[in-house]
C-alpha positions as CSV (number, residue, x, y, z in Angstrom):
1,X,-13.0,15.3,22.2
2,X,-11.3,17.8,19.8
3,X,-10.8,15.1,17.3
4,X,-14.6,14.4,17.3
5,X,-14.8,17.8,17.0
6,X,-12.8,18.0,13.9
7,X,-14.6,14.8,12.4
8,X,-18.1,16.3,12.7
9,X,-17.3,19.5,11.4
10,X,-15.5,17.1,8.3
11,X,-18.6,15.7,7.6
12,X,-21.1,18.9,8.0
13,X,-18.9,20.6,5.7
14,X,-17.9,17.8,3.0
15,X,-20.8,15.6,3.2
16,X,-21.1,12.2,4.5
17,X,-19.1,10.1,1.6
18,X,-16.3,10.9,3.7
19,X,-18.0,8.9,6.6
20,X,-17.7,6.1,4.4
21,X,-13.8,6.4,4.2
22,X,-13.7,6.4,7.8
23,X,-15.6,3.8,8.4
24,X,-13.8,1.3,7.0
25,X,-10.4,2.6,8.0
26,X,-11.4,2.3,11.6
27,X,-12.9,-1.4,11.0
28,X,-9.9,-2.1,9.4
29,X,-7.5,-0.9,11.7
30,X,-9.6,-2.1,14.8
31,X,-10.0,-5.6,13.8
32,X,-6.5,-6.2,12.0
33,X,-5.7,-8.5,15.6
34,X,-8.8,-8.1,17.6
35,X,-11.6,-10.4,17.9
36,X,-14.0,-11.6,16.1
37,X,-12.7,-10.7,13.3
38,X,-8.5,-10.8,13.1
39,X,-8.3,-9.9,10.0
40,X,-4.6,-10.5,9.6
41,X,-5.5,-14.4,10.7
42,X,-7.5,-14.7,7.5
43,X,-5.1,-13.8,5.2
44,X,-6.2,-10.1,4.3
45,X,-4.4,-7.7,6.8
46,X,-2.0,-7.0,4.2
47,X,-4.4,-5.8,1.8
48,X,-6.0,-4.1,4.5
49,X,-3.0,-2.2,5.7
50,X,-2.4,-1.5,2.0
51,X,-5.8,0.1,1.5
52,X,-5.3,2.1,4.8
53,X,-2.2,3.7,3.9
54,X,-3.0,4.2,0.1
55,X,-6.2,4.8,-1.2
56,X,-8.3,5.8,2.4
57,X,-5.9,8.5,3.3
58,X,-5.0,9.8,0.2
59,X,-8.5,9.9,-1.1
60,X,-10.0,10.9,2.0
61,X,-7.7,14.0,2.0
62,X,-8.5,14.3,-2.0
63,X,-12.2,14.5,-1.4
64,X,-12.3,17.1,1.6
65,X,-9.8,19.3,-0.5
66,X,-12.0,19.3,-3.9
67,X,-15.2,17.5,-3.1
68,X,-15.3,15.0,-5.8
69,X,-13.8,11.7,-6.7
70,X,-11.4,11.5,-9.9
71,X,-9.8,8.0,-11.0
72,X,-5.9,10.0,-11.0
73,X,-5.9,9.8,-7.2
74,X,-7.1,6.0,-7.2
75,X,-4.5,5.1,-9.3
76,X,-1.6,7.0,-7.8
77,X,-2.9,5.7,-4.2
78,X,-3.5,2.6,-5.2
79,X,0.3,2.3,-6.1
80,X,1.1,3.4,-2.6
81,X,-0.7,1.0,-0.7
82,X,0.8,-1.8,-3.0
83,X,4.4,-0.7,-1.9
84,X,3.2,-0.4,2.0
85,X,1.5,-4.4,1.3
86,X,5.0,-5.5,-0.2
87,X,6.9,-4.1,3.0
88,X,4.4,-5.7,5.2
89,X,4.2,-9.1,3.0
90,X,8.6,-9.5,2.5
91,X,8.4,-8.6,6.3
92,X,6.5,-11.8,6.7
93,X,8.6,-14.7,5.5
94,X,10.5,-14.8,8.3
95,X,7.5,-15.0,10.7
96,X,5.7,-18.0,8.5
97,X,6.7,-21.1,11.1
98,X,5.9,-18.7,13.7
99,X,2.3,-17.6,12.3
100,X,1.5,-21.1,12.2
101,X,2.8,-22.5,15.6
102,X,0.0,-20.2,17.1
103,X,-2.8,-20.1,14.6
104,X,-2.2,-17.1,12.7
105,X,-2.8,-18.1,9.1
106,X,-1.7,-15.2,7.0
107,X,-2.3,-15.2,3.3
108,X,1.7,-16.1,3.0
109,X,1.4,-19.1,5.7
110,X,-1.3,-20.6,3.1
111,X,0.3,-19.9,0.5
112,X,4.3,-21.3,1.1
113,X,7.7,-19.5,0.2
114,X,7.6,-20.3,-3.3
115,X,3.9,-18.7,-4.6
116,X,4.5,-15.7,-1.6
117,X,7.7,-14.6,-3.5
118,X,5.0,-14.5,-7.2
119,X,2.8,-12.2,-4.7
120,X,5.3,-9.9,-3.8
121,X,6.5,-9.4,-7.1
122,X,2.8,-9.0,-8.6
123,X,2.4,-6.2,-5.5
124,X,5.3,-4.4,-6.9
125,X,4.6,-4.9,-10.5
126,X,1.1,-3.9,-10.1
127,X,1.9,-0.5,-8.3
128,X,4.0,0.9,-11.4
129,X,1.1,-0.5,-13.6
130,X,-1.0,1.7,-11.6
131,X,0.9,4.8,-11.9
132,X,0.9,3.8,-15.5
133,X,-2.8,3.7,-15.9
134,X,-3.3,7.0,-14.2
135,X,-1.3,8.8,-17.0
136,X,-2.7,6.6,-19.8
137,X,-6.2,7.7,-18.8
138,X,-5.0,11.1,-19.1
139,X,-6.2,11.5,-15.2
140,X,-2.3,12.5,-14.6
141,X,1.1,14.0,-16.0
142,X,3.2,11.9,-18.0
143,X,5.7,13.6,-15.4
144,X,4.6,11.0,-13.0
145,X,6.5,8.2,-15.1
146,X,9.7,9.5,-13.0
147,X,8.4,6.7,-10.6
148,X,9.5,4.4,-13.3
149,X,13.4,5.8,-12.6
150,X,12.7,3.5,-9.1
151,X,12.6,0.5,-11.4
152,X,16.5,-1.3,-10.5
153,X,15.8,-1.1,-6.7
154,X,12.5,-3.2,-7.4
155,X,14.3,-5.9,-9.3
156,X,17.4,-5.6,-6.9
157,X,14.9,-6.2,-4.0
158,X,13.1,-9.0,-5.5
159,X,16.1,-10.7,-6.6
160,X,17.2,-11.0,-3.2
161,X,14.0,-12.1,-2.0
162,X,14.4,-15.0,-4.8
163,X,18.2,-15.8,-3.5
164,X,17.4,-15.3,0.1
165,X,13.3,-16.1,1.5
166,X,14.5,-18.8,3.6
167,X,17.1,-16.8,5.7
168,X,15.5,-14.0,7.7
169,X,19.4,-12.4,8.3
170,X,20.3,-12.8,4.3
171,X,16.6,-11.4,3.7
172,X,17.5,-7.8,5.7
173,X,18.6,-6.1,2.4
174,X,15.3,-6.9,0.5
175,X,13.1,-5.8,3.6
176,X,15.3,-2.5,3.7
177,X,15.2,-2.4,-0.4
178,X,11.2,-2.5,-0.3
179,X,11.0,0.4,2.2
180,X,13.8,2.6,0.1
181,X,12.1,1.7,-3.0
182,X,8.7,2.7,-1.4
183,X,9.9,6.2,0.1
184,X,11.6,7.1,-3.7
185,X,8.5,5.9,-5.7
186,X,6.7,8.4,-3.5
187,X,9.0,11.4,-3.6
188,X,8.7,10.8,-7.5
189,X,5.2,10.5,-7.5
190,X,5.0,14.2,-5.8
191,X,8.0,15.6,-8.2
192,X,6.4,14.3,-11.1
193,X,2.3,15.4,-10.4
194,X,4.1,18.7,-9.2
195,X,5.8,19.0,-12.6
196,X,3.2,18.5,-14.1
197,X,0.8,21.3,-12.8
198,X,3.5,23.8,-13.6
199,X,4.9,22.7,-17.2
């Protein structure tokens, strides 16, 4: 097909290290359900689609463009695929009786309401303290602290998580608040790596 096309002609030109990014972006993505795996049954699929739509893609991109690895891009990815795990793991709570009635033991149905809400504010957390360690290891712009501006929707969201796991309809505004908070962290991500290649 054309998209094999594409993918061979990726890895004649760039070198097979981006084969390895594939790789595990397809086993992650095929197995998140299926058998024998189901990922998300053993309590990883978040991290999983976390990885998928932070560092794989942005790295994978990254590499083909310059050809090397640098730890800026890590970090800055890594803080993306946190947010994308938070939205999937708040979107959970309300599934948990659910998940269990038909064997699907996420990470959340082991670990209850109380510890899953600790998760979710360690994913967040840990995202700025990525974005953080990129510019502290000089790998990016202090101009990518603008992410930090995001910083009262994350403790608005995760005080209404706090106030509101047990009640999927109360819980809407934190679900919404995690996907607004994600989409701004990102545009301020761009702005501020952007402002810092022209200053």
């Amino acid at each position: 097909t054309r998209r094999g096309r594409l993918g061979r002609y990726l890895f004649t030109i760039v070198g097979y290290q981006l084969l390895w990014i594939g790789v595990i972006g397809v086993f992650a993505a095929l197995f998140y359900v299926a058998p024998p795996f189901r990922l998300a049954h053993l309590g990883i699929g978040e991290l999983l689609v976390g990885l998928g739509f932070g560092p794989l893609v942005v790295l994978g991109t990254y590499y083909v463009l310059t050809l090397r690895f640098d730890w800026g891009p890590v970090f800055l990815s890594a803080a993306m695929g946190l947010l994308v795990a938070a939205i999937l793991w708040i979107n959970e709570f309300p599934d948990v009786e659910a998940d269990l009635s038909v064997g699907k033991r996420t990470l959340m149905a082991r670990l209850g309401y109380v510890r899953s809400i600790s998760v979710y504010f360690y994913l967040v957390a840990l995202a700025y303290a990525s974005v953080f360690l990129a510019v502290l290891t000089a790998q990016v712009s202090v101009t990518a602290l603008l992410v930090f501006l995001t910083l009262p929707g994350a403790a608005k969201a995760y005080r209404h998580l706090e106030a509101h796991y047990a009640d999927p309809m109360a819980l809407i505004p934190a679900n919404a608040g995690t996907v607004m908070l994600t989409v701004q962290f990102g545009i301020l991500a761009i702005v501020g790596v952007a402002l810092g290649l022209v200053l």
